[in-house]
C-alpha positions in Angstrom: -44.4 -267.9 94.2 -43.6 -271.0 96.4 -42.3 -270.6 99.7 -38.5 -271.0 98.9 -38.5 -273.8 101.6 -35.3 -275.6 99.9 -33.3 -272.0 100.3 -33.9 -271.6 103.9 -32.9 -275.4 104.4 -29.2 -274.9 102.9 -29.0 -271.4 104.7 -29.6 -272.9 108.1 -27.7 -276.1 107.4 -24.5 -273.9 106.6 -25.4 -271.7 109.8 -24.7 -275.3 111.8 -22.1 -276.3 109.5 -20.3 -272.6 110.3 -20.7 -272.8 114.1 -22.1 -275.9 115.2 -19.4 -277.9 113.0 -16.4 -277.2 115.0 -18.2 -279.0 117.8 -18.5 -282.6 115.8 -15.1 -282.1 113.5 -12.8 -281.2 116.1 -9.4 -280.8 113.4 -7.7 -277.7 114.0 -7.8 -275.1 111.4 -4.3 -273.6 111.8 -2.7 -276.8 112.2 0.2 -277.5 110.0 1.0 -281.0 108.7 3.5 -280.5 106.5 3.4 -284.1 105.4 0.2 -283.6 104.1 0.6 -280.8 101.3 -2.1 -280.0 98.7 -3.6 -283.6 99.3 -7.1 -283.8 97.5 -10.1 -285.0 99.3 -9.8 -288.6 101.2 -11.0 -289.7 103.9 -8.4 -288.8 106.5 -9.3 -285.2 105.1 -13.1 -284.8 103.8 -12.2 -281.8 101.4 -8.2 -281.9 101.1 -5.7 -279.9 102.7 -4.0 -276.6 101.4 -0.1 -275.4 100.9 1.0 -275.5 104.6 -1.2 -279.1 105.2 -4.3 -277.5 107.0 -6.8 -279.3 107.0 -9.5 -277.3 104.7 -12.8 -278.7 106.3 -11.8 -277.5 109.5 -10.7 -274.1 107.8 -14.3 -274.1 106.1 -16.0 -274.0 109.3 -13.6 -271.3 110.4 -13.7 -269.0 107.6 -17.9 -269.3 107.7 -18.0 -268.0 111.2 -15.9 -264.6 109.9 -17.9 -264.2 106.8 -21.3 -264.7 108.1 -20.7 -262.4 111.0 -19.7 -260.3 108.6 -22.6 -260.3 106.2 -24.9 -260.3 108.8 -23.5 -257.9 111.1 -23.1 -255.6 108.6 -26.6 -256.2 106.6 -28.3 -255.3 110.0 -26.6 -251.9 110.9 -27.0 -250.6 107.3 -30.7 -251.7 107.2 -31.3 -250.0 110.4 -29.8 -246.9 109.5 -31.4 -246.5 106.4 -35.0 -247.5 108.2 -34.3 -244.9 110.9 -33.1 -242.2 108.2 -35.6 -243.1 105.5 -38.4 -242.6 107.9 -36.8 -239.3 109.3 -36.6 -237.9 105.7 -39.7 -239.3 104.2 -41.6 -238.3 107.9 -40.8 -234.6 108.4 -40.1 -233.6 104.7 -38.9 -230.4 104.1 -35.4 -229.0 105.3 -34.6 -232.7 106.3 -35.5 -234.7 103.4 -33.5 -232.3 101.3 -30.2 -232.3 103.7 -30.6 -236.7 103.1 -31.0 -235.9 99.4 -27.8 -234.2 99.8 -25.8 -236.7 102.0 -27.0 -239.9 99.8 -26.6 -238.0 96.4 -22.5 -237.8 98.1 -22.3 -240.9 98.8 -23.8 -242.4 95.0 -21.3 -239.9 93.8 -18.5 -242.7 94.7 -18.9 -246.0 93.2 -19.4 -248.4 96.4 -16.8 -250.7 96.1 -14.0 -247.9 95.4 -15.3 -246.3 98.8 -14.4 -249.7 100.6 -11.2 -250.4 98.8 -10.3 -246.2 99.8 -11.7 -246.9 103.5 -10.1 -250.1 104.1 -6.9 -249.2 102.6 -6.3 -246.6 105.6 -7.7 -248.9 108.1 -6.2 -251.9 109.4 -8.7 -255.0 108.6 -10.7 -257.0 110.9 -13.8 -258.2 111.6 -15.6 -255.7 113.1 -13.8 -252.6 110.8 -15.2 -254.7 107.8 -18.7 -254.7 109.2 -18.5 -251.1 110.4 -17.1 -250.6 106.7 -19.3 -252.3 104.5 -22.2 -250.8 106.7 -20.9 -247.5 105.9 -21.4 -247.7 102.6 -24.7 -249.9 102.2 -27.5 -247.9 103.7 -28.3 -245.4 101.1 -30.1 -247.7 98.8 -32.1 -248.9 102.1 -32.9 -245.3 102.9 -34.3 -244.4 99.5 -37.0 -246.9 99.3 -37.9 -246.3 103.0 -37.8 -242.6 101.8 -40.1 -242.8 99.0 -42.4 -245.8 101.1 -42.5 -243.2 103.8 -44.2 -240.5 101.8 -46.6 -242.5 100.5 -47.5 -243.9 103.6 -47.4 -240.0 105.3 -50.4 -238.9 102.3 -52.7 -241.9 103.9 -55.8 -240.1 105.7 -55.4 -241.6 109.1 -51.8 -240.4 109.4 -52.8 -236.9 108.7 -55.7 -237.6 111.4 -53.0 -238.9 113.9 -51.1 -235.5 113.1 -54.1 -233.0 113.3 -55.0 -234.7 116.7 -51.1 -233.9 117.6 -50.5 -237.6 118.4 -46.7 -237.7 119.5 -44.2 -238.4 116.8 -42.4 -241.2 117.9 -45.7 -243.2 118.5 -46.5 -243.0 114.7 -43.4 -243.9 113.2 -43.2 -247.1 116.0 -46.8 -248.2 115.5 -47.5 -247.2 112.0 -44.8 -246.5 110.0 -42.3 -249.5 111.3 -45.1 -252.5 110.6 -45.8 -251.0 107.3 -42.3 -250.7 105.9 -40.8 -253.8 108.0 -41.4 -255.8 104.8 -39.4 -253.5 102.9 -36.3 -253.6 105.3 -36.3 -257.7 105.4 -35.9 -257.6 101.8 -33.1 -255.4 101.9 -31.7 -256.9 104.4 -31.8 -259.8 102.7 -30.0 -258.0 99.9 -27.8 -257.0 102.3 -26.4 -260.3 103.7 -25.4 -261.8 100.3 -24.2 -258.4 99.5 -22.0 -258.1 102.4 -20.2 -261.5 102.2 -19.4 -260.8 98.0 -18.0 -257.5 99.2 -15.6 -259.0 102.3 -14.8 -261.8 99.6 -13.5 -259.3 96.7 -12.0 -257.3 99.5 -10.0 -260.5 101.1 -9.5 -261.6 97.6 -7.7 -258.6 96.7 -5.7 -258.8 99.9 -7.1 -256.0 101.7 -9.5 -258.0 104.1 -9.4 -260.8 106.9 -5.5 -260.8 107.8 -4.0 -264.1 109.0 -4.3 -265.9 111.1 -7.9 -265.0 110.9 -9.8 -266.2 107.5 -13.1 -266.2 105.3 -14.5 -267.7 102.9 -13.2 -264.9 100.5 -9.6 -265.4 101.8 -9.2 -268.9 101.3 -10.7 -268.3 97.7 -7.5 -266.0 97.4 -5.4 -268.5 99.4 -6.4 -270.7 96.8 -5.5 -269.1 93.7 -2.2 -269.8 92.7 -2.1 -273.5 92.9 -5.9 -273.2 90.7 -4.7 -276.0 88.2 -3.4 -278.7 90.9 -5.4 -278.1 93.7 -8.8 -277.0 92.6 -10.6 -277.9 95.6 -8.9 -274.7 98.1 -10.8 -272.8 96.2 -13.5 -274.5 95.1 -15.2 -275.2 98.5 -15.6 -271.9 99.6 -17.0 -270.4 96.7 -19.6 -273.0 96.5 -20.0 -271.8 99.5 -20.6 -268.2 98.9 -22.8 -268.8 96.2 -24.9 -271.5 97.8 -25.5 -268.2 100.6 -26.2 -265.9 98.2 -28.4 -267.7 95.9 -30.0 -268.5 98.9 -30.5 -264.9 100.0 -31.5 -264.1 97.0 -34.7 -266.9 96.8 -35.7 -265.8 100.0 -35.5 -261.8 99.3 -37.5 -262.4 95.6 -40.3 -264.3 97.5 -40.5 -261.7 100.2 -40.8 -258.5 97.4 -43.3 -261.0 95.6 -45.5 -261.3 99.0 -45.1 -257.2 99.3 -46.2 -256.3 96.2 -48.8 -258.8 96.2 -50.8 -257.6 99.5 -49.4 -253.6 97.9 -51.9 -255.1 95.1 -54.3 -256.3 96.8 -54.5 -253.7 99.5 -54.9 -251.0 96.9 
């Protein structure tokens, strides 16, 4: 498979378009001009403006910051907790892997979504609730694959010498286990990213995410919504956005299992 070179292009152009934007197109992205209603794209305002008159670019930019944070933010914590509690599980067996067959087999037991929408619906919304949220719920699919990588990697012969010879514990998972499953936990997180964003999107487009003032991509989709047929561009934008992330994230994490498997295949 060919390095997906044209994916991490668009990802790191819309990481400067998010953050490095604001610096270049200096519109404000609360600022009301209500002159300037629902006006489609033009040159005095590159992608239109929405119901109050603000100008959409600028609200673009804004909105990217929030919902990248978000998706990465929260991809990172739940990969590292399912690395640290995959490895735990999969390295000492026993009374702890079956206590983490118990917790994970709770949490599958919800659908994930429904756990955000019951979580978030008792917490007030904000940026760093919605990545401590969405974290929450995304590690156990993390932690099973580290979990089952980790036992086949515990059966190797060298790890068993290591163990014999009473090497400390802590030293093999850092410099045998972690290199060996690292692929494994950029993939998810990967996963995770594009996973993240979708889920703050439905959640915002619901109403039960980003609050105003503040705003994401997935709340000016909602914004955006009920004036669909005369102003198709408030919500247009940021879904193209979304999905150019995504699809994206999703290049990138297909070449990286391909690599995996393919030195898995060769290695064996």
């Amino acid at each position: 498979m060919k390095c997906p070179c044209i994916s991490v292009a668009i990802l790191v152009a819309l990481f400067l378009f998010a953050f490095a934007g604001p610096f270049f197109y200096t519109a404000s992205p609360y600022a009301l001009h209500p002159e300037s209603l629902l006006l489609p794209p033009s040159g005095a305002y590159p992608l239109g403006t929405d119901r109050l008159g603000r100008d959409l670019l600028a609200r673009l930019m804004q909105g990217g910051q929030v919902s990248l944070l978000i998706g990465v933010g929260s991809a990172l914590i739940a990969s590292t907790i399912g690395l640290m509690v995959g490895i735990t599980a999969g390295f000492f067996r026993g009374k702890v892997d079956r206590t983490f067959v118990v917790v994970v087999d709770l949490f599958l037991t919800f659908p994930t979504f429904f756990l955000l929408l019951a979580l978030v619906s008792y917490i007030e919304a904000s940026v760093w609730v919605l990545i401590f949220v969405i974290s929450v719920t995304g590690w156990m699919t993390m932690a099973r694959m580290i979990r089952a990588e980790s036992f086949a990697i515990g059966e190797k012969p060298f790890i068993k010498i290591l163990k014999i010879a009473r090497v400390p514990t802590s030293r093999i998972i850092v410099k045998y286990f972690a290199p060996l499953l690292a692929p494994i936990f950029f993939v998810s997180f990967t996963f995770g990213v594009g996973g993240a964003i979708l889920s703050e999107s439905a959640l915002s487009f619901l109403g039960l995410g980003i609050s105003p003032p503040q705003m994401s991509w997935g709340s000016l989709i909602s914004e955006g919504k009920e004036v669909m047929e005369i102003a198709w561009w408030i919500s247009f934008f940021p879904g193209l956005m979304i999905f150019l992330v995504t699809f994206s994230l999703m290049q990138i994490s297909d070449y990286l299992q391909t690599r995996t498997n393919r030195k898995e295949i060769i290695g064996s």
